[in-house]
Backbone of each chain as nested JSON, in Angstrom:
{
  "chains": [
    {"id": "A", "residues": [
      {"number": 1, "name": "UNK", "atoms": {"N": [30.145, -66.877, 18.229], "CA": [28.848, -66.625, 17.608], "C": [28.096, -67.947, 17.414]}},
      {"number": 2, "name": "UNK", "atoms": {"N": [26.839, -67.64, 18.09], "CA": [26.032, -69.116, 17.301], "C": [25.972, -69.476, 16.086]}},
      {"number": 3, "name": "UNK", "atoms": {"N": [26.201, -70.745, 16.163], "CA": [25.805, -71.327, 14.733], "C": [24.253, -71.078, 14.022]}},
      {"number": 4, "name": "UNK", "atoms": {"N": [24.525, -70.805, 13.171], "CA": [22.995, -70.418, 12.402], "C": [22.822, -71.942, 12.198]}},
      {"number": 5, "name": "UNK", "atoms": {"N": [21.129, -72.668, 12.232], "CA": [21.137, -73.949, 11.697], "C": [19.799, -73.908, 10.769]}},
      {"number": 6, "name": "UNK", "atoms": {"N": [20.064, -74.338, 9.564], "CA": [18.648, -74.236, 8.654], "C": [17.724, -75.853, 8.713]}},
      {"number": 7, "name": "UNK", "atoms": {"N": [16.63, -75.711, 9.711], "CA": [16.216, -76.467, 9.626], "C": [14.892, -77.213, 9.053]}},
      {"number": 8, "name": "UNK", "atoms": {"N": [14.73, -78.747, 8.887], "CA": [13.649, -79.124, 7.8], "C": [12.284, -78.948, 9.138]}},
      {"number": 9, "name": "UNK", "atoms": {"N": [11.025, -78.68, 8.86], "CA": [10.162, -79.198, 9.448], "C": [9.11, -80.234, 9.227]}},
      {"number": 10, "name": "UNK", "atoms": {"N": [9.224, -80.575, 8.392], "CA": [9.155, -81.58, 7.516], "C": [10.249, -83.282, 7.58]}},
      {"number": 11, "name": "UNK", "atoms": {"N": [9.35, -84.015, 8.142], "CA": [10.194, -85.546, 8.398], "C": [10.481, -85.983, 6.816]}},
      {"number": 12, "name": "UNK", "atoms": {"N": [9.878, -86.333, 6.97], "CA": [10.096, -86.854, 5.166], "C": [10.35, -86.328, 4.704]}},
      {"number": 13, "name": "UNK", "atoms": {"N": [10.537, -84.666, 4.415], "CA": [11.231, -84.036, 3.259], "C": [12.865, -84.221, 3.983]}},
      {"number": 14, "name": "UNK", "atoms": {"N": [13.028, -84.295, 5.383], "CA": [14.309, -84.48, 5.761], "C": [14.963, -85.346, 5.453]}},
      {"number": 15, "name": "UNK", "atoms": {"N": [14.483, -86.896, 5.714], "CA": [14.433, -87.859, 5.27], "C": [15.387, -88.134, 3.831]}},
      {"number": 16, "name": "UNK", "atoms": {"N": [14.139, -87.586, 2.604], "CA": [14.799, -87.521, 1.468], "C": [16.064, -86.675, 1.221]}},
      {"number": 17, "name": "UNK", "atoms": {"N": [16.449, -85.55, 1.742], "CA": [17.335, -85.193, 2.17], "C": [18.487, -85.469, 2.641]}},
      {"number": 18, "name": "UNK", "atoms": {"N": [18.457, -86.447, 3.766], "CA": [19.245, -86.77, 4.462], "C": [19.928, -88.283, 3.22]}},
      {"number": 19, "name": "UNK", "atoms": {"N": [18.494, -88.77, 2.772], "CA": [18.924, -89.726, 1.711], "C": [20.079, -89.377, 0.653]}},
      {"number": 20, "name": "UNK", "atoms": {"N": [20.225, -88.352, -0.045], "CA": [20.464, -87.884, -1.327], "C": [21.744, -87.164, -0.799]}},
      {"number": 21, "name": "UNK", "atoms": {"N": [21.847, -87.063, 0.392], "CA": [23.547, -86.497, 1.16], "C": [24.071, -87.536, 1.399]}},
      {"number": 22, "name": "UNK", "atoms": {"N": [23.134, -88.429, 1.865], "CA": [24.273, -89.449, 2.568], "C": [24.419, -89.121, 4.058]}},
      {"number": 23, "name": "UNK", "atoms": {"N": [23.271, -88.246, 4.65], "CA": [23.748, -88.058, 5.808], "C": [22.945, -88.575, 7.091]}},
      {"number": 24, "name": "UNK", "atoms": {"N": [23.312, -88.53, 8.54], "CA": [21.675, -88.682, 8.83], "C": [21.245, -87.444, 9.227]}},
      {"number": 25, "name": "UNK", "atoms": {"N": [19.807, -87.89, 9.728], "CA": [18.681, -86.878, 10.521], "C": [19.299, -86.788, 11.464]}},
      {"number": 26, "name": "UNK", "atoms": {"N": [19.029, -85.195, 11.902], "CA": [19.141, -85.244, 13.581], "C": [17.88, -84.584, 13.631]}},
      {"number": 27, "name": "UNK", "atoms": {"N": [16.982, -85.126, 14.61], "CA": [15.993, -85.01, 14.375], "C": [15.595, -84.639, 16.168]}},
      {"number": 28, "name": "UNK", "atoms": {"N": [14.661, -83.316, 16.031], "CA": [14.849, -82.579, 17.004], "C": [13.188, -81.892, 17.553]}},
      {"number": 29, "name": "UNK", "atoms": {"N": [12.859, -82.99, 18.521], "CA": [11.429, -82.31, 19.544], "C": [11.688, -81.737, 20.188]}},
      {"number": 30, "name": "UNK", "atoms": {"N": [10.898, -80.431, 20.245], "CA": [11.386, -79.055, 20.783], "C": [10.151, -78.495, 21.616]}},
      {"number": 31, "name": "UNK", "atoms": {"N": [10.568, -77.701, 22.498], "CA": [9.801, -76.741, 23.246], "C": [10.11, -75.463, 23.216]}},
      {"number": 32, "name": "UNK", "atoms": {"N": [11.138, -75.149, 22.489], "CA": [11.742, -73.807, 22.912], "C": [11.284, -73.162, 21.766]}},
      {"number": 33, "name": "UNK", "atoms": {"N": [11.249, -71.752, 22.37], "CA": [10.693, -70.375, 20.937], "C": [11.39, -70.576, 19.626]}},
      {"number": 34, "name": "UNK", "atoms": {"N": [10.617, -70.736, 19.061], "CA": [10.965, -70.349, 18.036], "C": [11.593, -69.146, 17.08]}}
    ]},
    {"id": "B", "residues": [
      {"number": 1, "name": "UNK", "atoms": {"N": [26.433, -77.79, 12.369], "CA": [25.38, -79.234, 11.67], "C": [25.118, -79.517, 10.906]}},
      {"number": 2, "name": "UNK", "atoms": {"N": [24.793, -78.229, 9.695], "CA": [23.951, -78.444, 8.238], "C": [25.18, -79.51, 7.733]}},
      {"number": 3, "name": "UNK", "atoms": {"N": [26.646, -79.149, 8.113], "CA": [27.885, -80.295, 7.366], "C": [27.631, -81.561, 7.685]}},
      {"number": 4, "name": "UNK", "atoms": {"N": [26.91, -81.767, 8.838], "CA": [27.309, -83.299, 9.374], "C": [25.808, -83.779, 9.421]}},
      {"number": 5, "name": "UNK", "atoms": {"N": [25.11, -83.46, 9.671], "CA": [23.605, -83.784, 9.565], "C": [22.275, -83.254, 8.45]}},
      {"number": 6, "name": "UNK", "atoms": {"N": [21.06, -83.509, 8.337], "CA": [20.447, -82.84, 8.069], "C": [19.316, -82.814, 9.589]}},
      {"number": 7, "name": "UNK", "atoms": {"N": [18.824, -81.125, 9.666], "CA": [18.711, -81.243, 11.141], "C": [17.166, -80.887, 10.589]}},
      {"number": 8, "name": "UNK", "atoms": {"N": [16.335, -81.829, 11.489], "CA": [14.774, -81.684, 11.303], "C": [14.068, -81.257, 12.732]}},
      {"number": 9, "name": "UNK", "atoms": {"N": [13.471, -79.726, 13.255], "CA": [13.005, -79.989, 14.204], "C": [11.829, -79.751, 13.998]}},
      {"number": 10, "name": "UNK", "atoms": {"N": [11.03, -80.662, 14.995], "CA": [9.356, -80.847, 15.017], "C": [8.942, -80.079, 16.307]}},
      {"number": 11, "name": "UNK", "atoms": {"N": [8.242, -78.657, 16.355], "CA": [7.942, -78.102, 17.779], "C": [6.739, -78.735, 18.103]}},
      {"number": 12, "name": "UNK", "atoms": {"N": [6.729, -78.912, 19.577], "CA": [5.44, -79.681, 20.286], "C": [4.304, -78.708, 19.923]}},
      {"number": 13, "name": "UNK", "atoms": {"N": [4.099, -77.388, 19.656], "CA": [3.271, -76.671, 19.414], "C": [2.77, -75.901, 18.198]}},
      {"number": 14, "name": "UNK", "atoms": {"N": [3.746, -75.964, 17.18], "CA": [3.476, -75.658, 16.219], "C": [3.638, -76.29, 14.988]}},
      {"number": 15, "name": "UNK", "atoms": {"N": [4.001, -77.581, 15.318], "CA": [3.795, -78.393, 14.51], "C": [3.11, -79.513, 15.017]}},
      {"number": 16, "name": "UNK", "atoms": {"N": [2.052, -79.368, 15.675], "CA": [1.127, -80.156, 16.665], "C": [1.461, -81.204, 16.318]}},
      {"number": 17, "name": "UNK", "atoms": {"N": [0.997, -81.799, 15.194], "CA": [0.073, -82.836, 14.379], "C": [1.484, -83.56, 14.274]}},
      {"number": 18, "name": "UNK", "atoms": {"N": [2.579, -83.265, 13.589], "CA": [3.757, -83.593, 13.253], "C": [4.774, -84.194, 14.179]}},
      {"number": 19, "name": "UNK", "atoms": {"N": [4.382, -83.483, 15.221], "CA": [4.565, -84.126, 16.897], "C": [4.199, -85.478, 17.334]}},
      {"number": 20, "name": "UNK", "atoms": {"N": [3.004, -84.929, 17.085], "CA": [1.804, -86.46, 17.653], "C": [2.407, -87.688, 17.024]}},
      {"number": 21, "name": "UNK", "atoms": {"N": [2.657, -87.527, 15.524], "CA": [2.498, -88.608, 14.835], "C": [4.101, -89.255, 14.796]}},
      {"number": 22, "name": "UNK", "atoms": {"N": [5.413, -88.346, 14.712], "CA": [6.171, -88.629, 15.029], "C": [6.651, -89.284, 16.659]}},
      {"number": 23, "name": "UNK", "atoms": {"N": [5.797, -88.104, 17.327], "CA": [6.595, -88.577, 18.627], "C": [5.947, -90.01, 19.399]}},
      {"number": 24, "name": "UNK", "atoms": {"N": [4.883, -90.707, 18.099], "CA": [4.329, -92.287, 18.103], "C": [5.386, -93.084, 17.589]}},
      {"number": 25, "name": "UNK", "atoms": {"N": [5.878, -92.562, 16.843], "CA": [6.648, -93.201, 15.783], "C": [8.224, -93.632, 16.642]}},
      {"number": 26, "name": "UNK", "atoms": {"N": [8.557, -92.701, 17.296], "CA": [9.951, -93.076, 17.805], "C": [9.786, -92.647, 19.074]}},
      {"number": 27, "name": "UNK", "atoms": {"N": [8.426, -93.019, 19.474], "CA": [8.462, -92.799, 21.12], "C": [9.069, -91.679, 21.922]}},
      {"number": 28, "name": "UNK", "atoms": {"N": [9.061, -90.988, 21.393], "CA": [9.466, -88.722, 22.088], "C": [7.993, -88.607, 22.731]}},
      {"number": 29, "name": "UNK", "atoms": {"N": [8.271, -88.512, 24.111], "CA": [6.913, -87.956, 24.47], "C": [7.334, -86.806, 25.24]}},
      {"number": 30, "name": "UNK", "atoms": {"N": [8.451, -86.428, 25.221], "CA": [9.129, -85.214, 26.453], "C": [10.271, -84.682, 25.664]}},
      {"number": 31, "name": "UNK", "atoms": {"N": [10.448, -83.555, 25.477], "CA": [11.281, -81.716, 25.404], "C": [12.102, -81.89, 26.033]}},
      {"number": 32, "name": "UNK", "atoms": {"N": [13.049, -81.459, 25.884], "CA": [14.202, -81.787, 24.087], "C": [14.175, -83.282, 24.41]}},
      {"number": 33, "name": "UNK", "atoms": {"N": [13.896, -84.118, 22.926], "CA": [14.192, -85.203, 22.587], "C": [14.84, -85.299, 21.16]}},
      {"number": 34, "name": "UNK", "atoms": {"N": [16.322, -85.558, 21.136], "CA": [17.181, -85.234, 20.169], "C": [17.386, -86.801, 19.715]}},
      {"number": 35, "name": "UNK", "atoms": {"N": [17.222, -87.267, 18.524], "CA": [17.656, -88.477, 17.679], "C": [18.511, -88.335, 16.915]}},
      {"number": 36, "name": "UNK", "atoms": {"N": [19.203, -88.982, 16.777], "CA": [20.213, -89.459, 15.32], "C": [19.685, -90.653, 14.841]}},
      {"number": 37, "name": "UNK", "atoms": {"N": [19.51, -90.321, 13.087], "CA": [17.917, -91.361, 12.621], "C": [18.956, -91.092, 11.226]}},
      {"number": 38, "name": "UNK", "atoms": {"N": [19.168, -92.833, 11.123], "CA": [19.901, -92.818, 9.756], "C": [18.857, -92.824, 8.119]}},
      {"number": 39, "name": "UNK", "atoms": {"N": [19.31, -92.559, 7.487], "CA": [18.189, -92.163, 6.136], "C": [17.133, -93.584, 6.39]}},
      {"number": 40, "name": "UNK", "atoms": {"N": [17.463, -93.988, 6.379], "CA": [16.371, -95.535, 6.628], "C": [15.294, -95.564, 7.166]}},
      {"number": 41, "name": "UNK", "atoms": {"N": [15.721, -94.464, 8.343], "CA": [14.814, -93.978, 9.229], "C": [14.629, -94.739, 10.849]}},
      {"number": 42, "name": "UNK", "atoms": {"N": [16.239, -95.907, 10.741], "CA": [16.526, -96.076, 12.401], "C": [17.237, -95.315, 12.858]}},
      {"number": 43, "name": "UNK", "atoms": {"N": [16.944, -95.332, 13.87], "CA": [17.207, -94.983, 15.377], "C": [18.384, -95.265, 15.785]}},
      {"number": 44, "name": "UNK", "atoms": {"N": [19.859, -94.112, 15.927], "CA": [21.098, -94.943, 16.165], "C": [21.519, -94.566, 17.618]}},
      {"number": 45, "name": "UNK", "atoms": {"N": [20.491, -92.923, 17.474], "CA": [21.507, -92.716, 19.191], "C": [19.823, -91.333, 19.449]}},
      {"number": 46, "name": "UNK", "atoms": {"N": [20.063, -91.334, 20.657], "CA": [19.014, -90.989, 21.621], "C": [19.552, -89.948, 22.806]}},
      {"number": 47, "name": "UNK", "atoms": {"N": [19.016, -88.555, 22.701], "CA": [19.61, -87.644, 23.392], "C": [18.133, -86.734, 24.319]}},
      {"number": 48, "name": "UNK", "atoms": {"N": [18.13, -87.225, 25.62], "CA": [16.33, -86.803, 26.362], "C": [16.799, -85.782, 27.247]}},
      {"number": 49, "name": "UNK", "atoms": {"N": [16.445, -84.529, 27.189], "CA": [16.813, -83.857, 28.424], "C": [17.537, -82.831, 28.129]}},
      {"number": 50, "name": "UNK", "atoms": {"N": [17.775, -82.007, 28.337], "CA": [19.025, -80.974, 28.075], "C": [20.122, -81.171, 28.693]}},
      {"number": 51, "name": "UNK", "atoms": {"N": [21.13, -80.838, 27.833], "CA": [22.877, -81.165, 28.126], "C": [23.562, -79.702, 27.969]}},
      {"number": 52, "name": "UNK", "atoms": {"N": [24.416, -79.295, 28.881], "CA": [25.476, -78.349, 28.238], "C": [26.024, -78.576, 27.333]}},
      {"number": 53, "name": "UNK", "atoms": {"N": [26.456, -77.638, 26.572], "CA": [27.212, -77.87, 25.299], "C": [28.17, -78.64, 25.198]}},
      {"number": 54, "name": "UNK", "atoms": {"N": [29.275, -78.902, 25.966], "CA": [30.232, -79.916, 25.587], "C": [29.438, -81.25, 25.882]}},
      {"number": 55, "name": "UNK", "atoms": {"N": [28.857, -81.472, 26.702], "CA": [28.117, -82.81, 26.574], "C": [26.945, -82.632, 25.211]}},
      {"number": 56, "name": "UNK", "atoms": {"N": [26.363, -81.945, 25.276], "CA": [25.734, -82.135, 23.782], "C": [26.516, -82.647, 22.702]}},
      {"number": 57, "name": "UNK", "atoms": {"N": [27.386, -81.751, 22.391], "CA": [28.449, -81.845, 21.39], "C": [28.974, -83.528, 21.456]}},
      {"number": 58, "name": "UNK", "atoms": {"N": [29.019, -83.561, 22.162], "CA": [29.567, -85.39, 22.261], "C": [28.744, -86.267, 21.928]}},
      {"number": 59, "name": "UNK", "atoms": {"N": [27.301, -86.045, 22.649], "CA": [26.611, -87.294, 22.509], "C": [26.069, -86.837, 20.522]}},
      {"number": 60, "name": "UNK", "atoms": {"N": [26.303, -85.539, 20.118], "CA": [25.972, -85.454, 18.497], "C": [27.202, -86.376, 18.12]}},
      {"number": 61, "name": "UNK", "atoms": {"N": [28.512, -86.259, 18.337], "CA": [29.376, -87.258, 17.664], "C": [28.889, -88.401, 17.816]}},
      {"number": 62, "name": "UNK", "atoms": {"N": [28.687, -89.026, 19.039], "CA": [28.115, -90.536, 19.794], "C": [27.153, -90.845, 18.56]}},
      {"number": 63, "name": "UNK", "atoms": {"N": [26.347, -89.599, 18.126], "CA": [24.903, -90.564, 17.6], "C": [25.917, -90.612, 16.015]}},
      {"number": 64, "name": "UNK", "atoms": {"N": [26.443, -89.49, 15.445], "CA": [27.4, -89.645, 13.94], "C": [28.457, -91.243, 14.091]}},
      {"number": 65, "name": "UNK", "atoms": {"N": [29.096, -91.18, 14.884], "CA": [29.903, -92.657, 15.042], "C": [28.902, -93.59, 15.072]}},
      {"number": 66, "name": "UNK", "atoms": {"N": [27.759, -94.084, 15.675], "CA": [26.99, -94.833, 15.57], "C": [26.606, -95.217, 14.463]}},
      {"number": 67, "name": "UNK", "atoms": {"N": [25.946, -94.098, 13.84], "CA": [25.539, -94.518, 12.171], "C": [26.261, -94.832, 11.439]}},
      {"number": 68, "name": "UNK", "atoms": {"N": [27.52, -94.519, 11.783], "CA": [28.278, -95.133, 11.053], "C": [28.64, -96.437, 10.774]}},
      {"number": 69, "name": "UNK", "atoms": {"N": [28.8, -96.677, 12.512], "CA": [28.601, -98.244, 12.805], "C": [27.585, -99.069, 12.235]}},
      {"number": 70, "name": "UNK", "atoms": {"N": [26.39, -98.354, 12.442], "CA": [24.845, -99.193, 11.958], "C": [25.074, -99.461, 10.479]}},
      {"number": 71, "name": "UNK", "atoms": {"N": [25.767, -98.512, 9.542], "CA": [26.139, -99.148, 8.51], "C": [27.159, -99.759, 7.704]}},
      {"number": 72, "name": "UNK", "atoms": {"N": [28.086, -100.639, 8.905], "CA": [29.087, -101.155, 8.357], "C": [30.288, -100.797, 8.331]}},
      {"number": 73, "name": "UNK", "atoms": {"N": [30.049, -99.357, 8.997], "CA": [31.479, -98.633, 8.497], "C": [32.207, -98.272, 9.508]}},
      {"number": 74, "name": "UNK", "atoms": {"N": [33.138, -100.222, 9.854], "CA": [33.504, -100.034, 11.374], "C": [34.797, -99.077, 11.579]}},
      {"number": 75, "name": "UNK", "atoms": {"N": [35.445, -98.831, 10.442], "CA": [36.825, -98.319, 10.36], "C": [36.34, -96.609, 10.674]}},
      {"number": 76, "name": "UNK", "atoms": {"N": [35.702, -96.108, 10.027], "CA": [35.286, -94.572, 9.831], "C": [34.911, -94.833, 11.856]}},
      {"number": 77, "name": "UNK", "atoms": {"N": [34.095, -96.251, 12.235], "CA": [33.336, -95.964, 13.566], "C": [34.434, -95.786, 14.293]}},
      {"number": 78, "name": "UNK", "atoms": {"N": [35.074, -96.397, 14.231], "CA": [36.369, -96.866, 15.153], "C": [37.117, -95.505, 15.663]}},
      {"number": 79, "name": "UNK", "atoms": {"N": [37.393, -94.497, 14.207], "CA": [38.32, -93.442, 14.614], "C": [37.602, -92.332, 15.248]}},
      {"number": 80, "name": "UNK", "atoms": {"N": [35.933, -92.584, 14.599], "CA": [35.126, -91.521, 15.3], "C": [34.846, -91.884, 16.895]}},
      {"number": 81, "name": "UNK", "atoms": {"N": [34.82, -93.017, 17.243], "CA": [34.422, -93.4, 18.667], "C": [35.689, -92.753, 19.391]}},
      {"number": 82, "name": "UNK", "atoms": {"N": [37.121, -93.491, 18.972], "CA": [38.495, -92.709, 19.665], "C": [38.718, -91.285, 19.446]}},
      {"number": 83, "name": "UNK", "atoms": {"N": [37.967, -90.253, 18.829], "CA": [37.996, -89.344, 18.698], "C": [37.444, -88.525, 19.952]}},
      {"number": 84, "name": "UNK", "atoms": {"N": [36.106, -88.772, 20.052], "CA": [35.094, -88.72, 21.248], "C": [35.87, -88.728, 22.33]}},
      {"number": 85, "name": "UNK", "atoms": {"N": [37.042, -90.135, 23.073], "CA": [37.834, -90.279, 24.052], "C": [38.197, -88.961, 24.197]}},
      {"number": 86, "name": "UNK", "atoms": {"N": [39.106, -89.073, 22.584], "CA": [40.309, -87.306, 23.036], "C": [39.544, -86.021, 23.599]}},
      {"number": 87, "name": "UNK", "atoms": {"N": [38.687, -85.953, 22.613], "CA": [37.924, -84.339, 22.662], "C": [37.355, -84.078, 23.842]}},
      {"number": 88, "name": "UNK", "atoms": {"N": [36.498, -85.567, 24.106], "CA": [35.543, -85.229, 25.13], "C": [35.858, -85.832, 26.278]}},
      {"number": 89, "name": "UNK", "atoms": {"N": [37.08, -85.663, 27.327], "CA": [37.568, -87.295, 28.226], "C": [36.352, -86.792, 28.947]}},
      {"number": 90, "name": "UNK", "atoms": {"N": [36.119, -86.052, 29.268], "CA": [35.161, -86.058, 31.128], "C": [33.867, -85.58, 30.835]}},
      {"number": 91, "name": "UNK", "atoms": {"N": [33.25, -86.06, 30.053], "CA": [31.837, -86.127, 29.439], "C": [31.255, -87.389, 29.848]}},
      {"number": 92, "name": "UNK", "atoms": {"N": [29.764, -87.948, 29.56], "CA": [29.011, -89.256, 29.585], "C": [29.532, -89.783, 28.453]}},
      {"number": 93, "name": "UNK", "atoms": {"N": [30.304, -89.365, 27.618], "CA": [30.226, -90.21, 25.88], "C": [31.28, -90.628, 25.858]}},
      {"number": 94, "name": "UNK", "atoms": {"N": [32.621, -90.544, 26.768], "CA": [33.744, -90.528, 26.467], "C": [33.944, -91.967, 27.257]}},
      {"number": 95, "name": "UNK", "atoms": {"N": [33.181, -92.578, 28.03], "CA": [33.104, -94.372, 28.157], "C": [32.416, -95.175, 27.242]}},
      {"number": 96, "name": "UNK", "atoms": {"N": [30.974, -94.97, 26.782], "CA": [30.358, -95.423, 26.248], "C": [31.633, -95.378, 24.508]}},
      {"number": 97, "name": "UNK", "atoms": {"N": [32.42, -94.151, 24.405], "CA": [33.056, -94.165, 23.244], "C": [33.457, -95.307, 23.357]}},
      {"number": 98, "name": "UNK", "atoms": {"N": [34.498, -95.002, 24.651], "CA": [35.483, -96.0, 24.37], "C": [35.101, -97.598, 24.396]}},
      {"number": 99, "name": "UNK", "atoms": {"N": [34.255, -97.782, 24.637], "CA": [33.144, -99.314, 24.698], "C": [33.197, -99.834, 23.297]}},
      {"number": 100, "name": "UNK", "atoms": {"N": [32.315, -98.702, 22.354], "CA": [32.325, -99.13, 21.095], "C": [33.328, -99.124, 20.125]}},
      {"number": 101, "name": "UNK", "atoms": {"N": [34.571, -97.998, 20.337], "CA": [35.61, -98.123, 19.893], "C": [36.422, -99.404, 19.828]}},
      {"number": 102, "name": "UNK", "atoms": {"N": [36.203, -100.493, 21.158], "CA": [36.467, -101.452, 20.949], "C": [36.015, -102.927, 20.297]}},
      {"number": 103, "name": "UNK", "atoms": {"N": [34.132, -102.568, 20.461], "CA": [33.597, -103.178, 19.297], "C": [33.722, -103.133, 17.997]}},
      {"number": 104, "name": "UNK", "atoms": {"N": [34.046, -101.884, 17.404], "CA": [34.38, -100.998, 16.59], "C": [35.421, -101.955, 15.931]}},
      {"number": 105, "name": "UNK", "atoms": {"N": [36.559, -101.403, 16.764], "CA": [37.851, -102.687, 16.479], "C": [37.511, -103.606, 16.553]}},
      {"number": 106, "name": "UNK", "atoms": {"N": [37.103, -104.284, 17.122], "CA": [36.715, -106.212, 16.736], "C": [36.104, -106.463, 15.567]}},
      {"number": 107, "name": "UNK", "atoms": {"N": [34.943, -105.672, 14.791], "CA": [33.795, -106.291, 14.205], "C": [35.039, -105.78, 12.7]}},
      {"number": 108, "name": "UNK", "atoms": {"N": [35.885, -104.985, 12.876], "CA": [36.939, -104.907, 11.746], "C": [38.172, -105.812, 11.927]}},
      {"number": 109, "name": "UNK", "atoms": {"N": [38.422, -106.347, 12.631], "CA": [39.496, -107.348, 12.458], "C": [39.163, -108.294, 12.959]}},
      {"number": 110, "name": "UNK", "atoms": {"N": [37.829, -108.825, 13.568], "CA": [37.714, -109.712, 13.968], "C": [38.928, -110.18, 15.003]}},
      {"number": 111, "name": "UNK", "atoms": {"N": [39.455, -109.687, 15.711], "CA": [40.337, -110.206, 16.588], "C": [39.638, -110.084, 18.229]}},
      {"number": 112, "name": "UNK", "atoms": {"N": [39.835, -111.205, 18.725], "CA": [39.175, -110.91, 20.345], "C": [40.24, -110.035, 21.088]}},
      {"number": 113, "name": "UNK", "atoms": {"N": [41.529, -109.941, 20.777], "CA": [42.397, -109.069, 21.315], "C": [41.945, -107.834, 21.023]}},
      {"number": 114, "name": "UNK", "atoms": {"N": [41.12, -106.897, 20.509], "CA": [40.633, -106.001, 20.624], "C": [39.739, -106.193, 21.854]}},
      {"number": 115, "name": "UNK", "atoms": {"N": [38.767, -106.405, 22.484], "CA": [37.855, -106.66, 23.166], "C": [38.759, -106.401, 24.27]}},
      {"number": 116, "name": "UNK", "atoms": {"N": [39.969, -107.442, 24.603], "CA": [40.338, -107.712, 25.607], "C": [40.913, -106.518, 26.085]}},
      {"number": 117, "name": "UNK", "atoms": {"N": [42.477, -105.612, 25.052], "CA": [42.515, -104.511, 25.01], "C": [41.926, -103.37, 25.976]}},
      {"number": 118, "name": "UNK", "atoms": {"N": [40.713, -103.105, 25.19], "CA": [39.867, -102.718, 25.384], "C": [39.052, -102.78, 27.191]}},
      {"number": 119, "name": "UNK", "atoms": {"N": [39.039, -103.711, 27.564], "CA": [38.832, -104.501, 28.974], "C": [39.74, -103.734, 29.6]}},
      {"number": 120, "name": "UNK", "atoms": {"N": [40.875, -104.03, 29.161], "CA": [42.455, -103.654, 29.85], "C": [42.081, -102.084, 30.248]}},
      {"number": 121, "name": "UNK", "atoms": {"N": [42.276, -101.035, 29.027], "CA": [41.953, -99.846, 29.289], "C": [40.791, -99.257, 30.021]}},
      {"number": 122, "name": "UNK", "atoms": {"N": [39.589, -99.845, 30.001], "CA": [38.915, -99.469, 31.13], "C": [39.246, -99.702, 32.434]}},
      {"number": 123, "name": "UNK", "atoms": {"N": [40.118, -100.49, 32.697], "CA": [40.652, -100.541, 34.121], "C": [41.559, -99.716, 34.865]}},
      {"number": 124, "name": "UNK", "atoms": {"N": [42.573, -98.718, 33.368], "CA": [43.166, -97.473, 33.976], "C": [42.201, -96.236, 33.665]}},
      {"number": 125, "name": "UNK", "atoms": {"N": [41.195, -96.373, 32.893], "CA": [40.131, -95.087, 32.653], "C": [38.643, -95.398, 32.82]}},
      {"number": 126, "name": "UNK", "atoms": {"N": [37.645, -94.576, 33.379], "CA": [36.608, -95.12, 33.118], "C": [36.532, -95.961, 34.311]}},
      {"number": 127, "name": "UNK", "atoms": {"N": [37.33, -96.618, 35.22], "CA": [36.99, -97.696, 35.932], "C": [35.213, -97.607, 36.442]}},
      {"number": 128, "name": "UNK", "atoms": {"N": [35.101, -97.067, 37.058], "CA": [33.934, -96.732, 37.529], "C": [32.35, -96.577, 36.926]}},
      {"number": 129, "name": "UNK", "atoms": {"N": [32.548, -96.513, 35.254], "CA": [31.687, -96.329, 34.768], "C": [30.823, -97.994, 34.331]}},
      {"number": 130, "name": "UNK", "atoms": {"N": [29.76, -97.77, 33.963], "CA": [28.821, -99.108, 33.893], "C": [29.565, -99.206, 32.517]}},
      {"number": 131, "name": "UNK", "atoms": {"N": [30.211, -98.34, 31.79], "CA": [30.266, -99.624, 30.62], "C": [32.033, -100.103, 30.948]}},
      {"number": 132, "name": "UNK", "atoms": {"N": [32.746, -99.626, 31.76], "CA": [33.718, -100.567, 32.367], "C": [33.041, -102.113, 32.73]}},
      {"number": 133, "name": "UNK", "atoms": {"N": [32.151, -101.823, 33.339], "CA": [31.149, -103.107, 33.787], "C": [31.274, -103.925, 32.633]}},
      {"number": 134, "name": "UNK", "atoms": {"N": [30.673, -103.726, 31.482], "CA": [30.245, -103.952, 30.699], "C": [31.301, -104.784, 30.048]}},
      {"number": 135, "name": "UNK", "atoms": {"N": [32.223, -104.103, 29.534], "CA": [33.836, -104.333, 29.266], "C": [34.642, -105.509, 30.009]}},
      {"number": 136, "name": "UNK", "atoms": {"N": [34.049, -105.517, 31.176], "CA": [34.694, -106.203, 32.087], "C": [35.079, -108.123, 31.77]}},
      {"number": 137, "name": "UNK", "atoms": {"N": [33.737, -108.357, 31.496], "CA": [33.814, -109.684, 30.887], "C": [34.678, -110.107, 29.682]}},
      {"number": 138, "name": "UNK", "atoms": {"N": [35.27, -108.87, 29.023], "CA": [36.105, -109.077, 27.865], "C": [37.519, -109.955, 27.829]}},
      {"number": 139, "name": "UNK", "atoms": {"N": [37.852, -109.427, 29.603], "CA": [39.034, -110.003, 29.832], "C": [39.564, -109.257, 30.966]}}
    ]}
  ]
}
């Protein structure tokens, strides 16, 4: 089964996010449907 | 992913504006352009193009070991780069691993016998690949 992935669309709210985990961005330009 | 990353995607079309200004920012001008971008907001690893899944899957470890590296944390880099070897041998990531795995090891013990090592094993694996090349001068 695919992985479900909840993602930010928002850079900077990721950002802070990614800050406050400790984790990084994966940060993802897309073409595909949404 | 949500465990190992926080995953941000920007669509070329519906997030026009968010596109534009990002894909200035870290130079994405072409679908799929996948980053690993440590909270700081550099740039550790760079994924252009579409990959099958086991090569995806690798170069996402490639860009997680990296950041790790980018911040110091050659021991955590080290086991994540030799990890990459095992999981992924016959992938693009599984030379470039083993490259930094051996930087990895040096910049933590400071020993050039890592490097050299390192040299050594690309000559029974990997021979062929540019970062054997690369390696090569180690010893």
């Amino acid at each position: 089964m695919a992985e479900l992935i909840s993602w930010f669309h928002d850079f900077d709210a990721g950002v802070e996010a990614a800050r406050a985990a400790g984790k990084p961005v994966l940060l993802d330009f897309s073409a595909a449907p949404m | 992913m949500n465990a190992r990353f926080v995953p941000v995607r920007i669509h070329v079309k519906d997030h026009a504006a968010e596109f534009q200004r990002l894909g200035g920012i870290f130079d994405a001008r072409w679908t799929p352009t996948t980053l690993v971008v440590d909270p700081s907001s550099s740039e550790r690893h760079r994924i252009e193009g579409f990959l099958p899944k086991d090569d995806f899957a690798s170069q996402l470890e490639l860009g997680l070991a990296k950041a790790a590296f980018g911040r110091g944390g050659f021991d955590e880099a080290e086991r994540s780069f030799e990890a990459i070897v095992r999981k992924y041998p016959r992938t693009d990531a599984a030379p470039e691993a083993q490259y930094w795995a051996g930087v990895a090891r040096y910049k933590r013990t400071q020993d050039p016998q890592a490097l050299a090592e390192t040299a050594r094993r690309f000559r029974e694996q990997y021979a062929d690949s540019t970062w054997a090349k690369k390696a090569s001068v180690w010893g």
